[in-house]
C-alpha positions as a printed NumPy array, in Angstrom:
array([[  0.   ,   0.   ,   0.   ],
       [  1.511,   3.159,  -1.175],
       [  0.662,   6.27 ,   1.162],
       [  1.421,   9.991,   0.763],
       [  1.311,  12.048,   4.348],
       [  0.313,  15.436,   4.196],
       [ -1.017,  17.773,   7.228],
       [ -2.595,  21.295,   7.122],
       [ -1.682,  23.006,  10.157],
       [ -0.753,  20.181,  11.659],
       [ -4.368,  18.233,  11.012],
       [ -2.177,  14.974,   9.482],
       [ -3.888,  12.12 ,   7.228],
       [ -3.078,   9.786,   5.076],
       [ -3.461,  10.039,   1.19 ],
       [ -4.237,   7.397,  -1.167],
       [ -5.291,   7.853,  -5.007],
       [ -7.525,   5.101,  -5.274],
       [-10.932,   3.524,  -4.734],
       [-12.191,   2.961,  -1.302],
       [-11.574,  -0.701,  -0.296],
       [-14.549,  -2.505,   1.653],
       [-12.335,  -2.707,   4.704],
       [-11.42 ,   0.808,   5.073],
       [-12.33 ,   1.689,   9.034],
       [-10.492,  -1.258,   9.954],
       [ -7.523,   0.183,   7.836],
       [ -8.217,   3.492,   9.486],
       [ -8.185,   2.862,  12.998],
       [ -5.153,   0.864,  12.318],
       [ -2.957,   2.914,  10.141],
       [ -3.802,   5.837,  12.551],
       [ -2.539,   4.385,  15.469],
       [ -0.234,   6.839,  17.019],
       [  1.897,   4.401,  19.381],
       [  0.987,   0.785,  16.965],
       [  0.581,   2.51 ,  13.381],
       [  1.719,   5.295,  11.516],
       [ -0.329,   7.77 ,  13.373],
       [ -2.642,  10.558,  11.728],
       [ -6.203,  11.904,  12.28 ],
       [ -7.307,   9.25 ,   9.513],
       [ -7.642,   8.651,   5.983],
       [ -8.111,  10.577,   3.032],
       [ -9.215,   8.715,  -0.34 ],
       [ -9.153,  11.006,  -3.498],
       [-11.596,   9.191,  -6.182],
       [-13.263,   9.74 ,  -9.453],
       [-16.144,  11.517,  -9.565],
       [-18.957,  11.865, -12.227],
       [-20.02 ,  15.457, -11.009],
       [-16.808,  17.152, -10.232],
       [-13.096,  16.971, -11.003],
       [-12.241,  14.488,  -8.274],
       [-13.918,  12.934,  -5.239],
       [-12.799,  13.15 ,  -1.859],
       [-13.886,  10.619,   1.359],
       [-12.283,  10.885,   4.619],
       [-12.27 ,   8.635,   7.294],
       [-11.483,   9.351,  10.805],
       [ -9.183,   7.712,  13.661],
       [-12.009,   5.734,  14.933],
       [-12.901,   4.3  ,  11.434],
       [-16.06 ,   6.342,  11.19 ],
       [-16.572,   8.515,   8.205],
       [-16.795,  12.285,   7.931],
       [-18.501,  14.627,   5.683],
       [-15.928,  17.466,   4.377],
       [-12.707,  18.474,   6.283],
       [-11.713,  21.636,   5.492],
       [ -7.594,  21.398,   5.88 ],
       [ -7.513,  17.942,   4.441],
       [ -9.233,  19.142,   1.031],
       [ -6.632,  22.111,   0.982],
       [ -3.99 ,  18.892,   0.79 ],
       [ -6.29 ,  17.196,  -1.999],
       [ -5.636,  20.34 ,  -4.282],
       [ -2.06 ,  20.305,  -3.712],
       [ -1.814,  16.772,  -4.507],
       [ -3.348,  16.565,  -7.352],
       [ -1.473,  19.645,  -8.927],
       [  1.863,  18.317,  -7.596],
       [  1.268,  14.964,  -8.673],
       [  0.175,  15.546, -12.145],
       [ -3.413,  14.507, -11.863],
       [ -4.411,  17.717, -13.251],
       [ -2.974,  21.34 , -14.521],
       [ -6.019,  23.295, -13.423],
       [ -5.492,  25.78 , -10.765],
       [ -9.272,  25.962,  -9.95 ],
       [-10.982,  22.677,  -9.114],
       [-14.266,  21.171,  -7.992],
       [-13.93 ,  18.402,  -5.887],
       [-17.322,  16.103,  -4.327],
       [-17.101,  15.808,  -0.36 ],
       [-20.231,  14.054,   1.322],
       [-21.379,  17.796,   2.25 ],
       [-21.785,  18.676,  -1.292],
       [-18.991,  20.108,  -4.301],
       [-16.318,  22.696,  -3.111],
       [-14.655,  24.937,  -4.963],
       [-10.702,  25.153,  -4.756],
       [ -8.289,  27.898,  -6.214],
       [ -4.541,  26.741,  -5.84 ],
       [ -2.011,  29.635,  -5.416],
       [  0.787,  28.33 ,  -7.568],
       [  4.823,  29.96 ,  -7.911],
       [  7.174,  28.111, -10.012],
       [  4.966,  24.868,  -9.917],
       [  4.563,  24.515,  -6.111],
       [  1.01 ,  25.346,  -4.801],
       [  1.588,  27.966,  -2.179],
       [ -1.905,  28.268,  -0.57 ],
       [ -5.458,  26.712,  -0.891],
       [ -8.481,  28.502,  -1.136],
       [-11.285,  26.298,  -0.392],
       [-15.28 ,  27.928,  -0.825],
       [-16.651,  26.678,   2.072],
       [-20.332,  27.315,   1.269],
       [-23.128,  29.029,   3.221],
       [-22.909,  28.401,   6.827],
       [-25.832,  27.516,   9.348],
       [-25.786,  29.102,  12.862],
       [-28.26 ,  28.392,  15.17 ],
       [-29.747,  30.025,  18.385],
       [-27.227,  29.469,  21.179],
       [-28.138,  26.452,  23.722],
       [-26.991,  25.651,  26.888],
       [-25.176,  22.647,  28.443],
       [-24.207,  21.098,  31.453],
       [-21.105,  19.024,  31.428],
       [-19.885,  17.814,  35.152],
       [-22.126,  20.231,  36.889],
       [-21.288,  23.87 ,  34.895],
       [-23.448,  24.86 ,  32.341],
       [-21.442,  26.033,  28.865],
       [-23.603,  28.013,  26.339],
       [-22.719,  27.136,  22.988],
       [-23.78 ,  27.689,  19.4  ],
       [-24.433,  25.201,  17.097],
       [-23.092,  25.46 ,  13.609],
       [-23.519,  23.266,  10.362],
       [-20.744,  23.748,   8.031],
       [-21.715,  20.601,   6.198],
       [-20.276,  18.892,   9.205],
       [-22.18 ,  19.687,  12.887],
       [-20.177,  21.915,  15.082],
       [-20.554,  23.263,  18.597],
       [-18.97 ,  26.314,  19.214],
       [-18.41 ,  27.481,  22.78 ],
       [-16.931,  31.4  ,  23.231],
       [-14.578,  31.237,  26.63 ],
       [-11.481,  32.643,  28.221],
       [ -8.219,  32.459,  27.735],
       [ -8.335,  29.82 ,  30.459],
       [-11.11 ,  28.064,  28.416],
       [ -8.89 ,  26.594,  26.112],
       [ -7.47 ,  23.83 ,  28.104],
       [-11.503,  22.579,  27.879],
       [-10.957,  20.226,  24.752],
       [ -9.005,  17.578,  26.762],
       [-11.324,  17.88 ,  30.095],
       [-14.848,  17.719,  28.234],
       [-14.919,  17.341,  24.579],
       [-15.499,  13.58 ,  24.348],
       [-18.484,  14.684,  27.386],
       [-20.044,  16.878,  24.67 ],
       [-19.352,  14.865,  21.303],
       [-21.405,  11.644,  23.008],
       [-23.877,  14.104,  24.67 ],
       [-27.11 ,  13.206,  24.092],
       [-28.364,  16.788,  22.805],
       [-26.262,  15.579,  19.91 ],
       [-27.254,  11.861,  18.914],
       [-24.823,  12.18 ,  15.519],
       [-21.826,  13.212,  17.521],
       [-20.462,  16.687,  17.466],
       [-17.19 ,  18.581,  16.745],
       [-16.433,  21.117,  19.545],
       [-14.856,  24.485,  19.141],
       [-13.558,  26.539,  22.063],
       [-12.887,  29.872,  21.093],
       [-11.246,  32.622,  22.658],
       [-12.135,  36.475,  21.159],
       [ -8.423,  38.312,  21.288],
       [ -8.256,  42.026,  20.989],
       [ -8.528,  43.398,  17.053],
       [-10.621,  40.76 ,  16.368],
       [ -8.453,  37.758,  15.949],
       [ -9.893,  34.518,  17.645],
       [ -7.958,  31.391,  18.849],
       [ -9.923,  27.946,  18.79 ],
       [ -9.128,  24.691,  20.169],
       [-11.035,  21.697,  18.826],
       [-12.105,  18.572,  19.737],
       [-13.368,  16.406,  16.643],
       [-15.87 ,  14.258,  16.48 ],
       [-13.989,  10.518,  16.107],
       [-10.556,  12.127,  16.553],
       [-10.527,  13.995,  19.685],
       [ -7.955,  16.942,  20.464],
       [ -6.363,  17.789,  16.817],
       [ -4.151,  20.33 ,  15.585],
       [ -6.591,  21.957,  13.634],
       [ -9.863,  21.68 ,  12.067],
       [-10.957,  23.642,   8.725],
       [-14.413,  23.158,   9.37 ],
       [-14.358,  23.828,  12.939],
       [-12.51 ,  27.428,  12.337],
       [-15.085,  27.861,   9.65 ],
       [-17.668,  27.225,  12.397],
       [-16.188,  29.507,  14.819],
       [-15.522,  32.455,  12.194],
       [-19.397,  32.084,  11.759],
       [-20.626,  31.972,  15.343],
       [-17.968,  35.126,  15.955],
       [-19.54 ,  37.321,  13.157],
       [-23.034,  36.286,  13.633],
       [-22.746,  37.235,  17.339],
       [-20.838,  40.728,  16.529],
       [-17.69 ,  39.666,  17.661],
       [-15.905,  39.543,  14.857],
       [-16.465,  41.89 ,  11.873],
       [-17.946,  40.704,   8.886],
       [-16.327,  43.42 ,   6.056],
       [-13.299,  42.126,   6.839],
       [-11.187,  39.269,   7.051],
       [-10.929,  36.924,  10.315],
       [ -7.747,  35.515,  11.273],
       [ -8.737,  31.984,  13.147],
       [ -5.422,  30.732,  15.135],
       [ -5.143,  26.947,  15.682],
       [ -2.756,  24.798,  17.39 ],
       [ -1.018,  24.478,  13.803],
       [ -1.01 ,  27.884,  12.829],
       [ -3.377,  30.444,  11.211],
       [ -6.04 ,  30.122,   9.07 ],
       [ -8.067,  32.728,   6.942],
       [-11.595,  33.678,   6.153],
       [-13.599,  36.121,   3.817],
       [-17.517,  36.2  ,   4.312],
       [-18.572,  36.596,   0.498],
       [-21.74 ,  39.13 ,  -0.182],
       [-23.651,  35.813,  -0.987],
       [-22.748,  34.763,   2.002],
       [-20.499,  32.141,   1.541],
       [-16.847,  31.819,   3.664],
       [-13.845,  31.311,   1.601],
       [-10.973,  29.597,   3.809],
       [ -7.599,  30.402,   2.627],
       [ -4.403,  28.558,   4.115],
       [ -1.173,  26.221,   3.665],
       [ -1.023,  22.114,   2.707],
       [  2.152,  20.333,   3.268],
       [  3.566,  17.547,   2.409],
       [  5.174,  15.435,   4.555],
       [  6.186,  11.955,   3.774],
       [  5.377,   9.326,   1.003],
       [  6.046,   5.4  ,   1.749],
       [  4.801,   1.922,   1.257],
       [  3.352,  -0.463,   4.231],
       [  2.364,  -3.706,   4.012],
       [  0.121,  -5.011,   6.409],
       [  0.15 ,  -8.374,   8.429],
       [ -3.429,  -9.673,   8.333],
       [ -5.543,  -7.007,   6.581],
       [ -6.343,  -8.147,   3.214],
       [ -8.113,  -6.242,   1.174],
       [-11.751,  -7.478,   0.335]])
């Protein structure tokens, strides 16, 4: 099995240019292993598609499968330009959550930055929560993916580890749920921590800072005429609320490794 690593800010999976095989979660939750595996925050299949350029299915650390990810489909476009798959520096790729639109940056042949149209975004009436006795108010947010976005202090951030998994299994949210907690710096600038939904604590999430830059505009926290700078464990991320309302996330994809692993005892079906 041939494998290319990549990670946007430090939100790692594994790459493949292939068809999904029948025993993918087990390959997943395997491959992702941190301590027995390779270790990443999943699995990232880039397929054919008869609506867009390419397809794109991602499956998380747990072997369940997610709808879009937002720093891993930053990756997709640089792969495919750097690998030859295609020329075009504007692509459409097909994600569960529907077609996004990609513009690659591109200097001397190396794509630079992604731009990824992350569609309309769905914020809902804030809620409240109580997780080992305090109540949290949060917002919930559908970027294609569910998100629950909790505004806090500084202090706040260290939340993820202590009561993410609480909230992700809670029952207000039979699906599961990815959790932001977001911190509103002076000029505007917010910093999020995130715990997602069948990956726990990550480096970053593109959805999830999506998510937040929603919540933060929709509740005045964050200006909407201008951009909003969304800092992650990995590094920064960017976002533009288009006049049709749309956010377009702009930010880095990496490579980091390519290899070949064969595995004892997984066979593909």
């Amino acid at each position: 099995m041939k494998f290319t690593k990549m990670q946007g800010l430090g939100n790692d999976y594994l790459y493949f240019h292939e068809e999904v095989p029948a025993n993918v979660s087990q390959l997943s939750i395997l491959l992702s292993d941190r301590h027995y595996g390779i270790g990443s925050d999943g699995l990232i299949y880039i397929t054919r598609s008869d609506t867009a350029d390419f397809g794109m299915r991602i499956f998380n650390a747990d072997g369940s499968e997610a709808l879009m990810c937002g720093n891993g489909i930053r990756c997709v476009g640089r792969y495919i330009y750097e690998k030859g798959l295609s020329r075009k520096t504007d692509l459409l790729i097909e994600t569960r959550s529907g077609i996004r639109k990609l513009h690659l940056d591109v200097h001397r042949g190396k794509v630079t930055s992604v731009s990824v149209n992350m569609g309309t975004v769905t914020v809902s009436p804030p809620q409240k929560i109580e997780i080992k006795g305090q109540t949290y108010t949060l917002y919930p947010v559908s970027t294609g993916n569910p998100h629950a976005v909790i505004f806090t202090d500084e202090e706040g951030l260290s939340l993820p580890e202590k009561i993410g998994s609480l909230i992700e299994h809670h029952s207000m949210f039979p699906d599961g749920v990815n959790c932001e907690f977001v911190h509103v710096r002076s000029g505007g600038t917010l910093r999020m921590r995130v715990w997602e939904r069948g990956s726990g604590v990550t480096m970053a999430c593109g959805t999830g800072a999506t998510a937040s830059a929603a919540a933060a505009i929709h509740t005045g926290m964050a200006p909407a005429d201008q951009p909003v700078l969304v800092e992650l464990d990995g590094g920064m991320l960017e976002f533009t609320k288009e006049e049709n309302g749309e956010f377009l996330m702009r930010g880095p994809a990496e490579f980091v490794y390519e290899a070949e692993i064969e595995m004892e005892g997984v066979g593909r079906k």
